[in-house]
C-alpha positions in Angstrom: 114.1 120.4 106.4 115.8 117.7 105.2 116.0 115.8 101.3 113.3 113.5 101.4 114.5 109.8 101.1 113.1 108.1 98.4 113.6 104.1 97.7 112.2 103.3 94.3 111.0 99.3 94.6 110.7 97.6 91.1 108.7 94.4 90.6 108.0 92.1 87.7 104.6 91.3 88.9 103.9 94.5 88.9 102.7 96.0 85.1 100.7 99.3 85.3 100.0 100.1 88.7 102.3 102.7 90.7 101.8 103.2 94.3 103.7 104.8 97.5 103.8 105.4 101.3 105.3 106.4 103.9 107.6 104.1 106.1 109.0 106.0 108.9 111.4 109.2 107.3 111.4 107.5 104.2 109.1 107.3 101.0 108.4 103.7 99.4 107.3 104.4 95.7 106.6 100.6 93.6 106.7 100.9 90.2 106.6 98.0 87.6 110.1 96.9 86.5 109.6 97.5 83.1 109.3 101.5 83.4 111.9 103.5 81.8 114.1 105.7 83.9 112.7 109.1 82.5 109.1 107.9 83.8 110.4 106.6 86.9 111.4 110.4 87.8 107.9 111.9 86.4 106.1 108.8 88.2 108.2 109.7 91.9 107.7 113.2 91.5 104.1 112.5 91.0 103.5 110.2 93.8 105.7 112.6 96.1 103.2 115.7 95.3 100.3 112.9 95.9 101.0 111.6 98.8 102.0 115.5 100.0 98.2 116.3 99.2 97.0 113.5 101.0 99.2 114.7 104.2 98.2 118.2 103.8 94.4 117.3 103.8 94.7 115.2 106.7 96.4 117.8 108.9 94.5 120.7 108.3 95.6 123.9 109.7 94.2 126.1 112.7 92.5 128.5 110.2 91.0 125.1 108.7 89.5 123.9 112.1 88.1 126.8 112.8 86.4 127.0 109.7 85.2 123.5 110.1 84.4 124.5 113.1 82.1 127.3 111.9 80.4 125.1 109.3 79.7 122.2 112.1 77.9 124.8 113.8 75.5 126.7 111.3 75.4 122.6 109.6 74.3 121.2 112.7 73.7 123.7 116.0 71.8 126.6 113.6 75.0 128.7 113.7 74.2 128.8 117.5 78.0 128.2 118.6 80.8 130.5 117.6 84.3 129.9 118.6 86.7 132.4 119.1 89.7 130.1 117.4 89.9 126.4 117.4 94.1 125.5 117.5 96.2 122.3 117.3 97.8 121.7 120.9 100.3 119.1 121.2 99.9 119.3 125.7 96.6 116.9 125.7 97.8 113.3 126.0 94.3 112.2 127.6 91.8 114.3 126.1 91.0 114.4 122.4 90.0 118.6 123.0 88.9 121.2 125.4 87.3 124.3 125.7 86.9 127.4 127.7 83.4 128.5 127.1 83.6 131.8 128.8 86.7 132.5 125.9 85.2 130.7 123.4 88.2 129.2 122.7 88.3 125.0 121.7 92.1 122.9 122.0 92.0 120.1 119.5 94.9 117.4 120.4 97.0 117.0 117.9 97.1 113.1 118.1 93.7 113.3 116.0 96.0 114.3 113.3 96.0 111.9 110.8 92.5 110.4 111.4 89.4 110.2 109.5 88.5 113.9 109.2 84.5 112.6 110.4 86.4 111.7 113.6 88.1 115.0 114.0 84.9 117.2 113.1 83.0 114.7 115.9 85.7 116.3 118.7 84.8 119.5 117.3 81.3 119.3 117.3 81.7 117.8 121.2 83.8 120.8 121.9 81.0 123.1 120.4 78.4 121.9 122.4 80.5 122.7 125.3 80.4 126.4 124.2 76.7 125.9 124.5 76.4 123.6 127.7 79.5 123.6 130.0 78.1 120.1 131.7 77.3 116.1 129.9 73.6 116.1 130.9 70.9 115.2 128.7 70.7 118.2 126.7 74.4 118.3 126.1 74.3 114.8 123.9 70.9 115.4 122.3 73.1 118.1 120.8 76.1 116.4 119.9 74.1 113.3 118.5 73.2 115.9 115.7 76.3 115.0 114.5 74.9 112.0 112.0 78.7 110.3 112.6 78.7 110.8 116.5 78.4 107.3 118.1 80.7 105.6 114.7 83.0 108.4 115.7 83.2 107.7 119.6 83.3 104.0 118.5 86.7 104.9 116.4 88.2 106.9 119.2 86.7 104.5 122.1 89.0 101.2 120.0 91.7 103.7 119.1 92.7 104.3 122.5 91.8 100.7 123.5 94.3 99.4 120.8 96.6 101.6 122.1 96.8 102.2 126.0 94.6 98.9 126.3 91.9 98.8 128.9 89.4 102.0 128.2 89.0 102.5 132.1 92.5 103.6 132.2 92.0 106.2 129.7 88.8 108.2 130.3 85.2 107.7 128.6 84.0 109.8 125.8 82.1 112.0 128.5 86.2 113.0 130.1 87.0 114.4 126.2 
């Protein structure tokens, strides 16, 4: 992997705070203009190993779904669904995840990565009630409703893909995820 890039931005108005984010391939760290070099460094360093946290939290690994997976369902289904694995694919660019019951296997699309974990444990729970019931009948969403975040969560992915593919009918309902 490549050296990070890293552009330090000073400011005058700037006293005590220090932030930074990502732009693209490169790192934007602000710092106040009065800060010695020597802090600058320990202050970069700092904000790199933040924001690396931060990153590292929001893309949880395939060991980490399927153990949020596992908590969804004792939390909120009495333990009642048990995946086999739950794995990152990067081949669903209309669904949000999948599953093949008879397996017991759940596909989580990895352009949830980066969003509100509540929204990415929501397409897990709707994948876990599939393990349960294969069809979107009644029984299937009194199940996934158990999910206290389920309809904010459907809202976020419903005016996600809305913002970015524009009109909704083009792109599935909830019930096609």
């Amino acid at each position: 992997m490549p050296p990070e890039t890293v552009e330090v931005r000073r400011s005058s108005r700037r006293r005590r705070t220090v932030s930074a984010y990502r732009d693209g391939e490169k790192t934007i760290v602000l710092l106040p203009a009065g800060l010695s070099s020597t802090d600058e460094e320990q202050w970069v360093r700092r904000m790199l190993d933040r924001l690396a946290a931060k990153e590292q939290r929001r893309r949880p690994s395939d060991d980490d779904l399927l153990e949020r997976a596992t908590d969804l369902s004792t939390r909120y289904l009495d333990g009642q669904a048990t995946p086999s694995s739950v794995r990152w694919v990067e081949n669903q660019q209309h669904r949000w995840g999948s599953c093949t019951p008879d397996h017991g296997t759940i596909r989580i699309s990895t352009r949830l990565r980066g969003m509100p974990a509540w929204v990415v444990d929501y397409v897990i729970m709707h994948e876990l009630v599939h393990l349960l019931v294969p069809s979107h009948g009644p029984r299937f969403w009194a199940l996934v409703e158990r999910y206290p975040r389920a309809e904010r969560a459907r809202g976020f992915l419903e005016g996600f893909s809305t913002a970015t593919h524009g009109s909704q009918e083009d792109h599935g309902s909830p019930e096609e995820w």
